[in-house]
Legacy VTK file of the C-alpha trace (Angstrom):
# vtk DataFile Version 3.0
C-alpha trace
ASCII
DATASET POLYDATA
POINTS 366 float
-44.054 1.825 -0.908
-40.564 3.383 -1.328
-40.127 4.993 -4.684
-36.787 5.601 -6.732
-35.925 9.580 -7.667
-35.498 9.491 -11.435
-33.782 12.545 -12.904
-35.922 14.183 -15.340
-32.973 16.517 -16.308
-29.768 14.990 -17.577
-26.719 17.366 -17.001
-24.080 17.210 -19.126
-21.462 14.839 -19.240
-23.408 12.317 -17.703
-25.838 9.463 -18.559
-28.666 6.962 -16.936
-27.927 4.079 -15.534
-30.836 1.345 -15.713
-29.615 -1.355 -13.159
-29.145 0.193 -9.972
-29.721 -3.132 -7.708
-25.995 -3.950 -6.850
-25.227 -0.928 -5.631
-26.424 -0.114 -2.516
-24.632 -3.927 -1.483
-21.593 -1.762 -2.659
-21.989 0.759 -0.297
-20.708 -0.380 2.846
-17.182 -1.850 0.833
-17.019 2.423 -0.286
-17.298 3.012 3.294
-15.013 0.443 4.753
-12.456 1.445 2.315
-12.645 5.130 3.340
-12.376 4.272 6.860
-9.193 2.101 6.418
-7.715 4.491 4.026
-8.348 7.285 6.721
-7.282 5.536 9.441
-3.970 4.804 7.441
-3.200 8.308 6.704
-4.012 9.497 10.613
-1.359 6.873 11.462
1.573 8.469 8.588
1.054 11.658 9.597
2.874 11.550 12.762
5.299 9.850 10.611
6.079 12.476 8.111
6.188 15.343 11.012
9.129 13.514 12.452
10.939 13.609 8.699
9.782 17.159 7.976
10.489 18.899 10.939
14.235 18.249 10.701
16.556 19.272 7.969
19.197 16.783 9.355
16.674 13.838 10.251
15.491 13.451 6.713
19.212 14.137 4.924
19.667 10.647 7.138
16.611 8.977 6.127
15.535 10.279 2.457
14.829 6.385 1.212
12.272 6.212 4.151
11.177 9.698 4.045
10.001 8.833 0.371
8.469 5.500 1.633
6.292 7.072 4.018
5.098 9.702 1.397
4.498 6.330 -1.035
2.610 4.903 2.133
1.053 7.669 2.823
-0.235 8.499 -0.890
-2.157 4.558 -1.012
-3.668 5.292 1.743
-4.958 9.032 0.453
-5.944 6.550 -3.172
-7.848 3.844 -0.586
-9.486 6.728 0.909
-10.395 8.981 -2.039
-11.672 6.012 -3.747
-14.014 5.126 -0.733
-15.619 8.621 -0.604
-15.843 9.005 -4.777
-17.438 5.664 -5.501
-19.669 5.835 -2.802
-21.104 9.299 -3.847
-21.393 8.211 -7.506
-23.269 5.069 -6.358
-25.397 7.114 -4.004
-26.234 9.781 -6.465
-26.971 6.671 -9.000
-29.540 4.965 -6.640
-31.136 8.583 -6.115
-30.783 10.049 -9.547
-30.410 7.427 -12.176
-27.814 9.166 -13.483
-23.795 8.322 -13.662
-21.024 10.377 -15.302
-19.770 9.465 -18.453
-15.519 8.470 -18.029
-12.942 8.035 -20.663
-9.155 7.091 -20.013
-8.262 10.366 -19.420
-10.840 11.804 -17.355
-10.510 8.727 -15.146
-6.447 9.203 -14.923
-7.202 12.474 -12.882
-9.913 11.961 -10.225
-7.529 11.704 -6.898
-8.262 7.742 -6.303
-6.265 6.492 -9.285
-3.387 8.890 -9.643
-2.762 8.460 -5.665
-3.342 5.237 -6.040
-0.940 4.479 -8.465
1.935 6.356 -6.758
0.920 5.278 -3.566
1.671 1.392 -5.845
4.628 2.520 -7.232
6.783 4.399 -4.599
6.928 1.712 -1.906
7.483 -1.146 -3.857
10.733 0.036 -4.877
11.643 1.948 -2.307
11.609 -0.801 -0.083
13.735 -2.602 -2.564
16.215 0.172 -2.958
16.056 0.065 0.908
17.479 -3.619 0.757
19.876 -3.109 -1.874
21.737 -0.187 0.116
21.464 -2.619 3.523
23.098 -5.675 1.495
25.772 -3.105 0.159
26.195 -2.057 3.687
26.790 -5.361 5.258
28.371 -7.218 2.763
30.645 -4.969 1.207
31.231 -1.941 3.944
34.309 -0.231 1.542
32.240 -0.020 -1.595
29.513 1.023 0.497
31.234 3.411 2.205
33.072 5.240 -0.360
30.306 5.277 -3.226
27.190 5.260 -1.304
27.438 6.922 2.315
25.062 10.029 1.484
21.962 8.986 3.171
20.850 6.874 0.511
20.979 10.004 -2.182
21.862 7.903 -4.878
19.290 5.289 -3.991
16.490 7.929 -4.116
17.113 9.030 -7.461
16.701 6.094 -8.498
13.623 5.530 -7.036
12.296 8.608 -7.897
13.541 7.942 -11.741
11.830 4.312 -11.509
8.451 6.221 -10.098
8.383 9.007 -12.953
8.998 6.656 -15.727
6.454 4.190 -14.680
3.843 6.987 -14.206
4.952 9.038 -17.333
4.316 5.419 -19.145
1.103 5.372 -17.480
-0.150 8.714 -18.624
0.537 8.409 -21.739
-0.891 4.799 -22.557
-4.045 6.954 -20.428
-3.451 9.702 -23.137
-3.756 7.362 -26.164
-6.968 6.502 -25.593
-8.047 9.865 -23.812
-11.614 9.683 -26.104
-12.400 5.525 -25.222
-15.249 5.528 -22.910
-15.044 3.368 -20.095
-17.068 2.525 -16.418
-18.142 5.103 -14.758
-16.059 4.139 -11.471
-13.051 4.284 -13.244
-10.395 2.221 -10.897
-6.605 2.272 -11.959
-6.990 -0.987 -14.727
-9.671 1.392 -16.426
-7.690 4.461 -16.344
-4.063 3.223 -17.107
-5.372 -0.592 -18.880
-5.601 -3.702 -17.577
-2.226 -4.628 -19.512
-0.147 -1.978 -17.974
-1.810 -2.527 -14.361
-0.994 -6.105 -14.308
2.693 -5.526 -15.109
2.792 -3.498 -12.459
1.312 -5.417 -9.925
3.841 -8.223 -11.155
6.319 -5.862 -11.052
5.511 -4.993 -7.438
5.794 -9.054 -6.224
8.860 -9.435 -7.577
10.544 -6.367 -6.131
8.972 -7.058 -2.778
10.530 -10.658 -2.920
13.597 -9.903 -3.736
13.695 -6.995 -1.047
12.744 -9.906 1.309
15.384 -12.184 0.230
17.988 -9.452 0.196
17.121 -8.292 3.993
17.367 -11.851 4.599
20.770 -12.120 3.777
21.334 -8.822 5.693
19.885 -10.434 8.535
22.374 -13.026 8.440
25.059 -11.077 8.271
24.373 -9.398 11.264
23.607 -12.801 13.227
27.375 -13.630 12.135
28.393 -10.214 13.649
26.408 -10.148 16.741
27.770 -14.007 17.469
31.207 -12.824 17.161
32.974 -12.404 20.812
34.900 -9.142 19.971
33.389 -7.461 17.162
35.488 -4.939 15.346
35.007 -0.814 15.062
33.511 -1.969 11.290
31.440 -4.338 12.607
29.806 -1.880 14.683
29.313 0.503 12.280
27.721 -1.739 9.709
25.686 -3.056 12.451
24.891 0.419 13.328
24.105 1.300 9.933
21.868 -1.692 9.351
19.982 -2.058 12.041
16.566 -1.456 10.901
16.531 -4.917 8.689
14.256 -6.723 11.179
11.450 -4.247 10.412
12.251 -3.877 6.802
11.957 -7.801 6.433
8.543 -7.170 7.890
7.954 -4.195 5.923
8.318 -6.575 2.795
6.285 -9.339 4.082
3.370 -6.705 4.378
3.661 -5.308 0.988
4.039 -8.398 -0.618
0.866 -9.422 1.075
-0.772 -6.281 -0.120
0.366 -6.840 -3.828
-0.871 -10.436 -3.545
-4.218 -9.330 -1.888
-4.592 -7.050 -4.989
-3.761 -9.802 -7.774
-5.857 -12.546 -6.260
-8.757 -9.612 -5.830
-8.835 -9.243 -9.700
-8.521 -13.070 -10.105
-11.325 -14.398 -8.100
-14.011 -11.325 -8.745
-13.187 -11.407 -12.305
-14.147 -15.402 -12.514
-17.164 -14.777 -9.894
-18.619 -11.562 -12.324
-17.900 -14.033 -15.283
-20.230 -16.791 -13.804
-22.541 -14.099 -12.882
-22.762 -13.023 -16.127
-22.913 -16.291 -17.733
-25.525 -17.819 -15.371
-27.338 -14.785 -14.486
-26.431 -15.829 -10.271
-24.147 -14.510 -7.657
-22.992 -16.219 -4.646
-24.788 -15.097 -1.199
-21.444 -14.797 1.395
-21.603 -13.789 5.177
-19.488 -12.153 6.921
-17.219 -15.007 8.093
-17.221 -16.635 5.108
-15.992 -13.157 3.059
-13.074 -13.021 5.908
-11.664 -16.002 5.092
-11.635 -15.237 0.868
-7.862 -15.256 0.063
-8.190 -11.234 -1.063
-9.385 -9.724 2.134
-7.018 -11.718 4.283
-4.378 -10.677 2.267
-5.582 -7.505 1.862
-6.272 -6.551 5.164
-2.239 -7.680 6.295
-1.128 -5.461 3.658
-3.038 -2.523 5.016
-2.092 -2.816 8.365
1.200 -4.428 8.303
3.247 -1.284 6.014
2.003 1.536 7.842
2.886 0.665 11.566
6.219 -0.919 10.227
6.973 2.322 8.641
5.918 4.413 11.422
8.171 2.063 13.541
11.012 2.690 11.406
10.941 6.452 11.813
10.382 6.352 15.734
13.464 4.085 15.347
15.754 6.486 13.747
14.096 9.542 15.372
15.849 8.096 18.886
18.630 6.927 17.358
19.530 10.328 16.307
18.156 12.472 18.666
18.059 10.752 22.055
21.554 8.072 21.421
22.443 7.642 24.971
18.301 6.341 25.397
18.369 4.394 22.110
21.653 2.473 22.532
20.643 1.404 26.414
17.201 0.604 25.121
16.356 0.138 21.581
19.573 -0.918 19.597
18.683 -4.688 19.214
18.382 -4.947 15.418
14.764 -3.183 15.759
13.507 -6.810 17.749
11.605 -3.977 20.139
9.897 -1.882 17.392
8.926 -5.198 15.145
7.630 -6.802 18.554
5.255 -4.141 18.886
4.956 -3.730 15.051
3.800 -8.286 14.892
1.427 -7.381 18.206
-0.466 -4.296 17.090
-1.148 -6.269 13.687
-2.455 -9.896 15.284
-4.871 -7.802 17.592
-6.403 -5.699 15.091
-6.507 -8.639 12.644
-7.890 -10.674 15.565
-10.511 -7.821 16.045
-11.249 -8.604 12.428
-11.767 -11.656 12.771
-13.723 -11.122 16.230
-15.875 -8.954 14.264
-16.563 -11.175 11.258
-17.326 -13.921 13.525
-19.712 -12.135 15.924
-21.557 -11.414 12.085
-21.217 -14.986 11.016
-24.694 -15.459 9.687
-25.093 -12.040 8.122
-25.419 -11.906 4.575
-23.286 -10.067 1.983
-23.941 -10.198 -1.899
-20.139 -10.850 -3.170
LINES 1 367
366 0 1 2 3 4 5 6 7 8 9 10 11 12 13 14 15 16 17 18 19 20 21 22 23 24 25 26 27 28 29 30 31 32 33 34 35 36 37 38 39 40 41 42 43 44 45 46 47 48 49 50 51 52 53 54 55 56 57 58 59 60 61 62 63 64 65 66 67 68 69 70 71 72 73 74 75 76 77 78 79 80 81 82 83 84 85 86 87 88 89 90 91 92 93 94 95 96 97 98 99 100 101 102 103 104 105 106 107 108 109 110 111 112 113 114 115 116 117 118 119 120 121 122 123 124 125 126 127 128 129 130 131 132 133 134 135 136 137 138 139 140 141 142 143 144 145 146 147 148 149 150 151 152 153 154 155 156 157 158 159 160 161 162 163 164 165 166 167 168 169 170 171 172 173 174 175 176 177 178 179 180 181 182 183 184 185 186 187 188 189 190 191 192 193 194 195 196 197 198 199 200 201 202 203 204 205 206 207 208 209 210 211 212 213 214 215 216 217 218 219 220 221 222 223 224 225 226 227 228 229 230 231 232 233 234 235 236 237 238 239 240 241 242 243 244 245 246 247 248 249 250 251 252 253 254 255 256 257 258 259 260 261 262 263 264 265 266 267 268 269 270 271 272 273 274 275 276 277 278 279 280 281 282 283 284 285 286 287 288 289 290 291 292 293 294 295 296 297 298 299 300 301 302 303 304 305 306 307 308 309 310 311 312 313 314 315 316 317 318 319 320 321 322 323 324 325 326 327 328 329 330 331 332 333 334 335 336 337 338 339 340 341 342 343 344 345 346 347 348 349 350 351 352 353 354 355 356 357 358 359 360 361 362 363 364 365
């Protein structure tokens, strides 16, 4: 007969916990979640080498310098937040015993400030990313005498949009510093549910409008590229802009992420409610988890950001660096990098899938 550790000694700043039953179903989503989180940052750190090692690489590519950091940082808050909650639920199950979290406390443990950043700085750099590409294409003089610097002035203001938003954050988290909360914390704890939703709303919106804006980009250039004799400008706003194929893709797998995250809070918030009210949860299996609008969504907006980012940097590593290979090779609007970019992400969702399928009839507590 197996027999649950109860801690005789309480330290301080922590308290029991009675029902301990859910969480060892938990376990394995802590787990998962670190191992996507890790794999994520294994695959930006090749990334931010190729920014970091050269001075005049990243004074060319600051807005997607600062998106791979953003990228980067939600994968570090996926991560973090894998290997916290499951060592708070394990030492739960063994100990009975949970630390006790306010606002504050919560705002600081590495999951939720990383995660927040790692919310924030993508979402509008990749919009800044389309504004300076529509500026580039549709109106070169502007473009070239105001904002020709490598995308300085596009930066700041990302960087200004980031600080704000997480200055607001730590404050409304400052406020109520002494309001207890769950012991798991998660960003909606630490910064309110309020302020999280805006942000998550704010994050769709910028993402579709980044997606319409590349669109328009992408037009553009089709108009240029059908052109018999294009002119010297035409080449060098095609030259300028021709990372919009995997920056429409980039958007497409952000927006999926930031819709994977809003329809995650929708459907487990009316699933605990029922729970709650009629004292049952739904039995899923694998297979029937994998096709829950969350974790479909969720899953493309893990994988679909990071290789498109990494693709983007490999992109404008050759371009500068190795011209002669890039222009004989690779300087086809990106088509190469997001062909690879559309491949890697159907196999390893199709692996998914595989996976989930091969576990069809094993059970999972939602």
């Amino acid at each position: 007969m197996t027999t649950t550790t109860v801690s005789k000694f309480i330290p301080e700043g922590y308290e029991t916990i009675k029902d301990i039953s859910i969480l060892k179903d938990l376990l394995i989503y802590q787990d998962i979640g670190f191992g996507l989180g890790a794999a994520g940052v294994l695959i930006n750190i090749p990334l931010l080498f190729i920014f970091f090692s050269s001075k005049r690489y990243l004074k060319k590519n600051k807005l997607l310098a600062y998106l791979a950091i953003g990228d980067t940082l939600n994968c570090l808050g996926v991560m973090f937040q894998g290997q916290q909650r499951g060592l708070w639920y394990r030492v739960a199950m063994e100990e009975r015993i949970v630390p006790i979290q306010t606002y504050w406390s919560c705002a600081w443990i590495p999951m939720d400030i990383l995660g927040l950043c790692g919310a924030l700085f993508p979402a509008i750099t990749t919009l800044s990313m389309g504004i300076e590409r529509l500026l580039a294409s549709n109106f070169p003089v502007i473009y070239r005498k105001q904002f020709a610097d490598g995308g300085t002035k596009f930066l700041i203001f990302s960087l200004a949009y980031s600080f704000i938003t997480l200055f607001t954050a730590l404050t409304i988290s400052f406020i109520n510093r002494n309001v207890k909360v769950r012991y798991y914390c998660g960003r909606k704890v630490s910064f309110s549910k309020e302020f999280l939703t805006g942000v998550y709303v704010m994050n769709v919106v910028t993402y579709c409008l980044s997606l319409i804006l590349t669109s328009i980009c992408l037009y553009e250039i089709i108009k240029m590229l059908n052109k018999s004799k294009g002119t010297k400008e035409n080449r060098d706003n095609l030259l300028r802009i021709k990372s919009l194929f995997l920056l429409a893709y980039l958007a497409v797998g952000d927006l999926m992420n930031c819709l994977g995250v809003m329809f995650q809070g929708l459907q487990r918030g009316n699933m605990y409610r029922t729970a709650i009210q009629n004292q049952i949860v739904p039995i899923q299996t694998y297979w029937s988890c994998a096709w829950v609008a969350f974790d479909l969504f969720g899953l493309c907006g893990a994988l679909l950001p990071a290789i498109t980012t990494l693709c983007m940097g490999v992109e404008r590593l050759l371009a500068s660096n190795f011209p002669v290979l890039y222009r004989s090779k690779f300087a086809n609007g990106g088509t190469l990098f997001l062909a690879f970019s559309i491949l890697y992400s159907v196999l390893t969702v199709l692996a998914a899938f595989i996976i989930a399928f091969i576990n069809k009839d094993v059970k999972e507590i939602a």
